[in-house]
C-alpha positions in Angstrom: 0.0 0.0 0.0 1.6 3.3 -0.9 2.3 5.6 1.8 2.2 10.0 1.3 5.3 11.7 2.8 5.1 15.2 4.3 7.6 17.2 3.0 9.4 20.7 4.1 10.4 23.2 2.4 13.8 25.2 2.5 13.1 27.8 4.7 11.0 26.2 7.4 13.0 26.2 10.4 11.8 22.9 12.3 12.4 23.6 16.0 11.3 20.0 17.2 12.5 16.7 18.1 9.6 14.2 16.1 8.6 11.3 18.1 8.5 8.0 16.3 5.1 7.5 14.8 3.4 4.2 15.1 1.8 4.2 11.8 1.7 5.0 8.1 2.1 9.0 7.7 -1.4 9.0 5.8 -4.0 6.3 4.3 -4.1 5.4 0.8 -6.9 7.0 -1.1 -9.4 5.7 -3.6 -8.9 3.8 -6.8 -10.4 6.2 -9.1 -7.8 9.6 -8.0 -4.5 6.7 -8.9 -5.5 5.3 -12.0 -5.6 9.1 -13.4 -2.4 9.6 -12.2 -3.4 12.4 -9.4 -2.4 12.7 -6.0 -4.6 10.7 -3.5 -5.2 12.9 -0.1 -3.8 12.5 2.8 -5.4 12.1 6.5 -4.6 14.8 9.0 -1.5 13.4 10.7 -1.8 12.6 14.6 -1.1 15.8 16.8 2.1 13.9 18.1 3.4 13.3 14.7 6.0 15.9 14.5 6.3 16.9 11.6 2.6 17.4 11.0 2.6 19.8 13.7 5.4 22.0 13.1 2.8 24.2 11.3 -0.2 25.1 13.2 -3.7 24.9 12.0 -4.3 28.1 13.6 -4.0 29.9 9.9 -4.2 33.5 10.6 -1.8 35.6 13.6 -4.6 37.8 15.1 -3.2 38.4 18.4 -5.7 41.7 19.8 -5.1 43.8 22.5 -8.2 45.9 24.0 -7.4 49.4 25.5 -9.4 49.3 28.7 -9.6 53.4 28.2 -10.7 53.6 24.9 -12.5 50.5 24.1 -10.4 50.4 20.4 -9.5 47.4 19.5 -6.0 46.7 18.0 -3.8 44.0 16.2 -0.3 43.2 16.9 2.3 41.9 14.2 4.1 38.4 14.9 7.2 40.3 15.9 5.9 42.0 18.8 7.4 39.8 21.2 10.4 39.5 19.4 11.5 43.4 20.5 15.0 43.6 22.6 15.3 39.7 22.6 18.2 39.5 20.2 20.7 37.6 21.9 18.8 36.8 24.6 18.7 33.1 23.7 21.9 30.8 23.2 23.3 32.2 20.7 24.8 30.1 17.7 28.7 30.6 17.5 30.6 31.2 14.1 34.1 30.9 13.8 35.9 32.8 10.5 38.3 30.7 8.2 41.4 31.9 8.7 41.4 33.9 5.4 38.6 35.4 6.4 36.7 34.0 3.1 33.3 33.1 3.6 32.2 32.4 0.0 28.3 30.5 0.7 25.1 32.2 1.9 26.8 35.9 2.6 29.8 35.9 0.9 33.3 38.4 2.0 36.5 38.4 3.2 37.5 39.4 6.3 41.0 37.8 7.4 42.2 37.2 10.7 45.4 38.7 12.2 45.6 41.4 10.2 44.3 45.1 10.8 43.7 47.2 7.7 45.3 50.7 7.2 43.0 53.3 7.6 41.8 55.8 4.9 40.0 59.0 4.7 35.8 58.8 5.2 35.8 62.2 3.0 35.4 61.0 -0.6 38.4 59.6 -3.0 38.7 59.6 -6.5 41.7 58.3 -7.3 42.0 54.5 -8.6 43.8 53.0 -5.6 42.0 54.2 -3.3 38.4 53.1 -4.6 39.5 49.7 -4.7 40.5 49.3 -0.7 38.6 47.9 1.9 39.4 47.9 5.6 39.7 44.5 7.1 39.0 43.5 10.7 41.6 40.9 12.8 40.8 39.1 15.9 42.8 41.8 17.7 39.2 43.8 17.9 38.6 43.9 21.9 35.2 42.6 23.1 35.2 46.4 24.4 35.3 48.1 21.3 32.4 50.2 20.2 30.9 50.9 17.0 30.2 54.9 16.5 27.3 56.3 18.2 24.4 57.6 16.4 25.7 61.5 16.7 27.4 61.9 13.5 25.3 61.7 10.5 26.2 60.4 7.5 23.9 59.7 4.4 23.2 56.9 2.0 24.9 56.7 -1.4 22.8 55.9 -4.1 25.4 56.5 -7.3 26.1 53.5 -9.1 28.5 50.9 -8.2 31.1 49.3 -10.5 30.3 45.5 -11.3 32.4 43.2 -9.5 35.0 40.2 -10.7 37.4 37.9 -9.3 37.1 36.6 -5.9 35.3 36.8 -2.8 33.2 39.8 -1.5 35.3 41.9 1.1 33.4 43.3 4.0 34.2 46.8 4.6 33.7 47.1 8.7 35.3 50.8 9.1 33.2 53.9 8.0 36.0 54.8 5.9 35.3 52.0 3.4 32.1 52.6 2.8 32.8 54.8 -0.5 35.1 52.6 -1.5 34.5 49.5 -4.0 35.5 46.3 -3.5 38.8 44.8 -4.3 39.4 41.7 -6.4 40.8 38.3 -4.8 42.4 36.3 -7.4 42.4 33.4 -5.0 38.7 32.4 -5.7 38.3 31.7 -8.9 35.2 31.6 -11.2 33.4 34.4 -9.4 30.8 36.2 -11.1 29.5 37.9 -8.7 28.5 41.6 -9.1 27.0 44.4 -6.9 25.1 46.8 -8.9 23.7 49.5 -7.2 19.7 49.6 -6.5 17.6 51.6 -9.4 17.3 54.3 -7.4 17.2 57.7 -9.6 20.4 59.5 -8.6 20.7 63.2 -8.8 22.7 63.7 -12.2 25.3 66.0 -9.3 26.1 62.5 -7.6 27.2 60.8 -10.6 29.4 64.2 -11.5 30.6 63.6 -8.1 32.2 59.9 -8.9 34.0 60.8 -12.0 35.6 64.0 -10.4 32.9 66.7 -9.3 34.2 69.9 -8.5 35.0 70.1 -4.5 32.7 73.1 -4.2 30.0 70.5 -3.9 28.8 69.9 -0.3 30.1 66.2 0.7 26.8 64.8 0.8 25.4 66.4 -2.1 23.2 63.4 -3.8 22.7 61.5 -1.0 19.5 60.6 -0.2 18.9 58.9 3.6 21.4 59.9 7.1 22.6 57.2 8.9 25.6 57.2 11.1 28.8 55.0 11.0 27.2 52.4 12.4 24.1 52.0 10.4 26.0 52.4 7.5 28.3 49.6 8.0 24.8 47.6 8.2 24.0 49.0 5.3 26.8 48.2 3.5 27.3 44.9 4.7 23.4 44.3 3.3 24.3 45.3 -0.3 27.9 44.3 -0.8 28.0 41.1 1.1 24.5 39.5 1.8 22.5 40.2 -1.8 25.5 38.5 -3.5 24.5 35.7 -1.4 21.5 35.7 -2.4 21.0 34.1 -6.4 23.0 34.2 -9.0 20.7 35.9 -11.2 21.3 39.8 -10.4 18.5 41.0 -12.8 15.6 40.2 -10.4 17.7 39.6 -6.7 14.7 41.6 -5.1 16.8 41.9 -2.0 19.0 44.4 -4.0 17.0 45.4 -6.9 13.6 46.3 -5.2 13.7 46.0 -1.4 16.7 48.3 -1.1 15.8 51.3 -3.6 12.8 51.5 -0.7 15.4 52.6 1.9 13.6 56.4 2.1 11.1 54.5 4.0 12.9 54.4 7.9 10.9 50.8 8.4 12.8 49.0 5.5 15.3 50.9 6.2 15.6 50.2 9.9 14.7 45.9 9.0 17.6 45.8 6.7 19.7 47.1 9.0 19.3 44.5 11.9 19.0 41.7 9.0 22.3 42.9 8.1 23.6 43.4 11.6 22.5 40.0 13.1 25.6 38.2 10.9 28.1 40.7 11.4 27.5 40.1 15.1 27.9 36.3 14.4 31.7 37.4 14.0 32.2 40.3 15.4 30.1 40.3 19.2 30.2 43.4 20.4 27.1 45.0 22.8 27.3 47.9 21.1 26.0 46.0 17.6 23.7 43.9 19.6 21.8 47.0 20.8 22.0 48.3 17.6 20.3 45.3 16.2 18.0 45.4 18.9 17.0 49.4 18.0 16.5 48.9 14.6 14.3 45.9 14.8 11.9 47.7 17.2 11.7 50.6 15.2 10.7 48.2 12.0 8.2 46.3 14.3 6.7 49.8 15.1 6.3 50.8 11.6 5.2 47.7 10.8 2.4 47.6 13.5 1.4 50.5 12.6 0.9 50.2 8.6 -1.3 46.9 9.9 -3.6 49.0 12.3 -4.1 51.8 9.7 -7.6 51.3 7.5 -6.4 52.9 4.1 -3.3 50.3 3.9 -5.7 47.9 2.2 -6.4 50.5 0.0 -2.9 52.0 -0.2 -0.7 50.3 -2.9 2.4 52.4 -1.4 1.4 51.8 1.7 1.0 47.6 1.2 3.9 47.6 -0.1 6.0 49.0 2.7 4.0 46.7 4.8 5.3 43.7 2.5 8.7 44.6 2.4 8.5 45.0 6.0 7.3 42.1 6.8 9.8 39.8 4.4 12.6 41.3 5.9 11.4 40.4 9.4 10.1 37.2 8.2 13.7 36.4 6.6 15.3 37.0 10.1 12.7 35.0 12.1 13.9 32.0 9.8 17.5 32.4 9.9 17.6 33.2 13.7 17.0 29.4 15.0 17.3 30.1 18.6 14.4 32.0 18.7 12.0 30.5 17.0 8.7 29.6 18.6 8.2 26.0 20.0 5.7 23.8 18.8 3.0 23.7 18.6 2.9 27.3 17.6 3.0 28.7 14.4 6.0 30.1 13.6 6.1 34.3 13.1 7.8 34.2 9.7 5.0 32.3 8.5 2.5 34.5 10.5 4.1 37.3 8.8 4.2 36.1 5.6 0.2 35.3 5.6 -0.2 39.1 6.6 2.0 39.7 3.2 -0.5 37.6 1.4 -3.6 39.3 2.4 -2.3 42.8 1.5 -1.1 41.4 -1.5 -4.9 40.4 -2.3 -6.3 43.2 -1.5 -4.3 45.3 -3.8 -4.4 42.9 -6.6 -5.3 44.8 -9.9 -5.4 41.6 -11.4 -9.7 41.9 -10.9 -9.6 44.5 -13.6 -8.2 42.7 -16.7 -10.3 40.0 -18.4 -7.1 38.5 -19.8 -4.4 38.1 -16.4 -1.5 38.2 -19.5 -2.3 41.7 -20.0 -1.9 42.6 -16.7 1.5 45.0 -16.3 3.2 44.6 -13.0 6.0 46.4 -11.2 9.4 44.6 -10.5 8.7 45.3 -7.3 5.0 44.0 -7.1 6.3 40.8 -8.9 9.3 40.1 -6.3 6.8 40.4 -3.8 4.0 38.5 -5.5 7.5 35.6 -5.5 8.8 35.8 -1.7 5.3 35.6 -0.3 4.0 33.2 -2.3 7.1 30.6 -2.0 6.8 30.9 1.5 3.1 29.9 1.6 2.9 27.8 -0.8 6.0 25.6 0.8 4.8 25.8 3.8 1.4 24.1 2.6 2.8 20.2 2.0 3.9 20.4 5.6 0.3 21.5 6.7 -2.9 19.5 7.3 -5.4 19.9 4.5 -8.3 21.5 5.8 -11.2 20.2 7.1 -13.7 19.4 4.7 -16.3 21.7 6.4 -14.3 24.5 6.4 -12.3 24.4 2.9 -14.1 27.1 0.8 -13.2 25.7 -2.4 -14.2 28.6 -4.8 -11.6 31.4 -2.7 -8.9 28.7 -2.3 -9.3 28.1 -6.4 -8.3 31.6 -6.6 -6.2 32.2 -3.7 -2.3 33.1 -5.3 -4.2 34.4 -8.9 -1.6 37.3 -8.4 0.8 35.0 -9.6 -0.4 34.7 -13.0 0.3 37.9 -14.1 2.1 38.5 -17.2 2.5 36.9 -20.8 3.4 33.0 -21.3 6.9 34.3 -21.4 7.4 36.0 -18.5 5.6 33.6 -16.5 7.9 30.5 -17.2 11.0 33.1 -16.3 13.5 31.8 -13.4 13.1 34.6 -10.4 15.9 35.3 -8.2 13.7 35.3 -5.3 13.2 31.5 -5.4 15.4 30.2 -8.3 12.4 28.6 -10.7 9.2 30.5 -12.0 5.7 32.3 -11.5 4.0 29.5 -13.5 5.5 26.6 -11.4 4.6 28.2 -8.0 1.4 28.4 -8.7 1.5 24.9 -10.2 3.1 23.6 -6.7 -0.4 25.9 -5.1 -2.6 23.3 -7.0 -1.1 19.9 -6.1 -1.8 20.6 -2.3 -5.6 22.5 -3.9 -6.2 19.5 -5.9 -5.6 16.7 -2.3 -8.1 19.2 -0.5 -10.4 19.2 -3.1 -10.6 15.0 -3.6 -10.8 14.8 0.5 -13.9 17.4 0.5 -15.8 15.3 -2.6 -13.7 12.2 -3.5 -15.9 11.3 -6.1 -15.8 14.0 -8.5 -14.1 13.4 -11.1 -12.9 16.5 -11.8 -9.9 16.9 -9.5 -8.4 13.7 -11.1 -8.6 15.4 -14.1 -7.0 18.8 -12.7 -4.8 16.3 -11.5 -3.9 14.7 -14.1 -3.5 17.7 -16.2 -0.7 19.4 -13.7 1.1 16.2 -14.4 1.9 17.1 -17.8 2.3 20.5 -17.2 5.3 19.5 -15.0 6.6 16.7 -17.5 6.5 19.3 -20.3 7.3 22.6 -18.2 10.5 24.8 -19.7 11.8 27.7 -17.4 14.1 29.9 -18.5 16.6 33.0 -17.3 18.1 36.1 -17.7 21.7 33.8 -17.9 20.7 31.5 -20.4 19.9 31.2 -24.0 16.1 32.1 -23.9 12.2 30.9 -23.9 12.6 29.0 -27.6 16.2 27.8 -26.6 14.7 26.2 -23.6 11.7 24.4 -25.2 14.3 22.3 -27.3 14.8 19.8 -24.6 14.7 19.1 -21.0 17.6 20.3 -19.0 17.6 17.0 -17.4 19.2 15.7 -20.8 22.1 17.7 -20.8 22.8 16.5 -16.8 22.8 13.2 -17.9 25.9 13.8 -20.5 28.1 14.8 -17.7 31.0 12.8 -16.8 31.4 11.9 -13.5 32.4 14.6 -11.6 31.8 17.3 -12.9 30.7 20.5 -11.2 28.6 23.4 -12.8 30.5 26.5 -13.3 28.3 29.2 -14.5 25.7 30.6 -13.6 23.9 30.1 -16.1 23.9 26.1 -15.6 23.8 26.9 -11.9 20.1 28.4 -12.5 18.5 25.8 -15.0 20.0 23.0 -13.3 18.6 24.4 -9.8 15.3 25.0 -11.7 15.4 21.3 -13.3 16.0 20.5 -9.3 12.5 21.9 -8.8 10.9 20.6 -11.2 11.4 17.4 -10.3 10.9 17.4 -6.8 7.5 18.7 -7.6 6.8 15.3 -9.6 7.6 13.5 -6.8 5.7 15.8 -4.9 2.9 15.0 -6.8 3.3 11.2 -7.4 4.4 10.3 -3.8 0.5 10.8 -3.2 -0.2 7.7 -4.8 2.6 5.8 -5.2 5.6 4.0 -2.3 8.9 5.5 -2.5 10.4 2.7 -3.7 7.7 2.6 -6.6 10.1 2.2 -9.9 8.9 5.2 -11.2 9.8 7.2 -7.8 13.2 5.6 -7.6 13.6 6.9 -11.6 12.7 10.5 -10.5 15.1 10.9 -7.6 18.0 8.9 -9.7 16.9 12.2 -12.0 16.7 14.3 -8.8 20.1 13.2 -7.6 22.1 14.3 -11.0 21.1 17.6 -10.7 22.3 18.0 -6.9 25.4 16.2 -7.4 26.6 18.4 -10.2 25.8 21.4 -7.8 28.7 23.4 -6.2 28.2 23.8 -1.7 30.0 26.9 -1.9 32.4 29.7 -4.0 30.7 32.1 -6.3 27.7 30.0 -7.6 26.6 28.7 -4.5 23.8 30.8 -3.5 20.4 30.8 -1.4 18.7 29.6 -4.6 20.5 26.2 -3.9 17.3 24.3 -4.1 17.5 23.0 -0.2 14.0 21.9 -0.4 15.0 19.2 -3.0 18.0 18.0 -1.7 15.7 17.7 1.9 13.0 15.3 -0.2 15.3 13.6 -1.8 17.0 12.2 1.6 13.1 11.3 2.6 12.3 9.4 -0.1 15.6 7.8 -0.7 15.7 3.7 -0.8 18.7 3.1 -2.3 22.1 4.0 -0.3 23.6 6.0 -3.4 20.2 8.5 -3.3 20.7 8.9 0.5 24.6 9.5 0.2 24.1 12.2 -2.0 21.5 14.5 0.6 23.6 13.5 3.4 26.8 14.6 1.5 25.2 18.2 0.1 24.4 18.5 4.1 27.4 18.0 5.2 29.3 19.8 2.6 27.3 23.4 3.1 27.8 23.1 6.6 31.5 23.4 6.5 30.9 27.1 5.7 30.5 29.0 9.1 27.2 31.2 8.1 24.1 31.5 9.9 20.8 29.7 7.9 18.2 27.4 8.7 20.4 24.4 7.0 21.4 23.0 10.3 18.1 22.1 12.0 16.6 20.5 8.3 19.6 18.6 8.7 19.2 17.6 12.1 15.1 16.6 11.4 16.5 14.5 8.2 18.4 12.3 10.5 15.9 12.1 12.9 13.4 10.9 9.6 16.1 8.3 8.5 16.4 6.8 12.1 12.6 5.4 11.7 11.5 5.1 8.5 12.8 2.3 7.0 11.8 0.7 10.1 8.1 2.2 10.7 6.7 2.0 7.0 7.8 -1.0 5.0 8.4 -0.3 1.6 5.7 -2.1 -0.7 6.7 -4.5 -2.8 3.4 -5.1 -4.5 2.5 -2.4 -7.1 -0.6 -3.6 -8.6 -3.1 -0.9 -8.6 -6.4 -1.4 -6.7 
């Protein structure tokens, strides 16, 4: 009898210790939903299953606070109780390399026993001096204190000069800020480039960079004030954490659209304690603690109060502060382990992200268009249409499907339309934010739809249809990128065919490989998303798929320039679950163990630490099938 495995996506953070179930993870469904090759739906999983209830049922964060005074009624954002706790908890320890190069997830250098020469903060122009950067050496004193917020200095928004050669240097005195970043021939095959965010600079700050006349004042062209230490924050967010990001720079949302926002002090104020949260990793001083601390509570308070004000429904500037708001805090409650909530609650970032979701609805212009391809939307609207409904959506196959009672199935039918936007073109383009395409998200949305659906009326025979139909879609889906060829080069053939002409050994080297292959990565783990509802993991068609699933993640680089957070963790995570044969299994434990070497804050470790847990009772509480006659 096959057997439906929860999966988890890459960004859940599983804070847990799963007991060892005493059954099946779900009953089989009927007949009719397997012979038309559709997903069969699974039972809710018993509260002590763990992995079931890492997510609660309880959908929507509406903590309410009633003033006694007024009688006005008010709602709280999942981060309220997150204010002046950073560091509070056991703090994860990080260690530097002792070349300072930490090419994975962030990526800089910052060597060890060695302290940089200073330099002027007033503004250079000659070629040597652009390319320095100050480096920090374990000589630092616990003691040492960042600048206090007195003197003022203000965000640069001219354009910065693409990067090439080796690792990203982090630039930790103010007097590096204005400088670019120098080349380390010692990493080869870095790509990587910082291009300023598309913020319209005053034509006087680009006069400035090639020479201005010193009549100018110094901050002529700047836009936002920050001091030294919110600058370095700053910095550290644009030159050395959105390079960690993807590998496509066209649409890394992190740089492209979320920083250009930095006139508004939330966003500005999240970014900064994103940022400030890994410098403090290796560098722990009170002084950026605090700092983190500040800036989090002052993006909390905006944040609270965009959700409390009426017209933000109605407000598309408005929503989407709120959004950008709420990802950036989101992104932190996921990497920051040791405070994330115990089970059974839901966890905040995924709290937040549902907040996202709703504004995102309710400023949806999508209503207006009869045709959703003619809809026009804004990079920025698109990026955030792509963070939200990743995190969602993934989230969903480690839910329980809703009760039958309670699933509206007209509103759920419609629920992430906002990702439809846009031609056939631009819908099957790789994003940055979550390294494959519009068009498959929503696919993904309609697998779990689709299991909800057949529990709610199992004998229509519709959903087996609808079913049946996103099958094909996935066999025959072609994403493409800014980095490769193009749409019609990419519906010549599966990229899956050109993984399978690899010699042994080989590792991808570009980034444009690097995205397909990642995307390809998807791709199939949705398959076996799909199929794994019907059919035992050791099901010959199953153990095709991951030999398929395995290719792509063994060609993949763990670190250097074109390892990135688009690494498709959630793929390498199912594969290890569905794994029968010990080649399959080696190759998830090995990609584990491999990104881990790099000492960088993410929510790798505890996925890790949950795959283990899944491999030390599987085998032994399901027996694989070894009869696959249908019913």
């Amino acid at each position: 009898m096959p057997y439906y495995l929860q999966v988890v996506d890459k960004s859940l953070v599983l804070d847990f210790n799963p007991p060892r179930p005493s059954g099946p993870l779900c009953a089989f469904r009927p007949s009719l939903f397997e012979t038309a090759s559709a997903p069969s739906v699974p039972q809710p999983l018993a509260a002590h299953d763990g992995l079931s209830a890492f997510i609660s049922t309880g959908a929507d964060y509406q903590l309410r606070r009633t003033s006694k005074a007024t009688g006005n009624t008010s709602r709280n954002t999942p981060f309220r109780d997150c204010i002046d706790t950073f560091r509070l908890y056991k703090p994860r320890v990080f260690s530097r390399p002792t070349d300072g190069k930490v090419n994975g997830y962030i990526k800089f250098s910052w060597p060890k026993g060695k302290r940089g020469k200073q330099c002027s903060v007033g503004r250079t122009h000659s070629l040597s001096d652009t390319t320095r950067a100050i480096e920090i050496d374990e000589s630092t004193d616990a003691s040492d204190e960042f600048t206090p917020p007195t003197a003022m200095n203000l965000i640069d928004t001219s354009p910065a000069a693409p990067i090439s050669g080796g690792s990203i240097e982090f630039t930790p005195d103010a007097s590096g800020i204005f400088t670019r970043i120098p080349v380390l021939n010692s990493m080869p095959r870095t790509t990587v480039e910082v291009t300023s965010f598309p913020v319209p600079s005053n034509a006087a700050a680009g006069a400035a960079s090639m020479g201005a006349p010193k009549l100018l004042p110094s901050h002529y062209g700047y836009e936002a004030k920050m001091d030294d230490t919110d600058r370095r924050f700053w910095m550290f967010y644009v030159r050395n954490w959105c390079p960690g990001r993807s590998v496509l720079e066209d649409t890394n949302l992190w740089l492209k659209d979320f920083a250009p926002m930095h006139k508004s002090p939330g966003v500005r104020s999240a970014i900064q304690s994103l940022a400030g949260i890994y410098i403090y990793d290796y560098l722990p001083l009170d002084s950026i603690r605090d700092r983190v601390n500040q800036r989090f509570s002052e993006a909390e308070q905006r944040l609270s109060q965009l959700l409390n004000d009426s017209t933000t429904a109605q407000n598309e500037a408005q929503a989407n502060e709120f959004i950008t708001i709420v990802a950036i805090l989101s992104m932190q409650d996921i990497i920051l382990t040791e405070r994330r909530l115990k089970n059974p609650s839901s966890p905040r970032w995924l709290q937040g992200f549902r907040q996202g979701e709703k504004f995102l609805q309710a400023t949806d212009h999508g209503s207006r268009f009869w045709k959703l391809s003619n809809m026009q939307s804004s990079s920025l609207r698109i990026s955030q249409s792509i963070i939200v409904g990743r995190a969602v959506i993934l989230a969903q196959p480690m839910s329980p499907l809703a009760p039958p009672h309670r699933f509206n199935a007209r509103q759920e039918a419609s629920r992430f339309d906002w990702l439809l936007h846009g031609t056939d073109k631009e819908m099957y383009k790789i994003h940055a934010g979550c390294g494959f395409s519009k068009k498959f998200l929503h696919v993904l949305s309609q697998i779990t739809y689709c299991a909800a659906r057949l529990q709610q009326e199992p004998e229509r025979p519709i959903v087996p249809m609808t079913a049946h139909y996103l099958y094909r879609e996935l066999l025959e889906m072609r994403q493409w990128s800014s980095e490769s060829e193009g749409r019609e080069a990419a519906r010549c053939g599966p990229v899956i065919e050109w993984v399978r002409s690899q010699s042994e050994g080989y590792q991808i080297d570009t980034n444009a490989s690097m995205t397909d292959v990642t995307a390809e990565a998807w791709r199939f783990a949705a398959i076996l998303y799909l199929r794994c509802r019907v059919l035992p993991r050791n099901h010959p068609e199953i153990v095709s798929r991951l030999d398929d699933l395995a290719r792509c993640i063994t060609i993949m680089p763990t670190s250097g320039s074109h390892f990135t957070a688009q690494a498709p963790l959630f793929p390498v995570f199912l594969l290890g679950v569905l794994a029968t044969l010990p080649e399959h299994k080696a190759v998830s434990s090995n990609w584990f163990n491999e990104v881990l070497r790099t000492p960088v804050r993410s929510s790798v470790p505890p996925l890790h630490e949950a795959l283990r847990h899944i491999w030390s009772w599987i085998d032994r509480d399901i027996p694989l099938t070894r009869d696959f006659k249908t019913d």
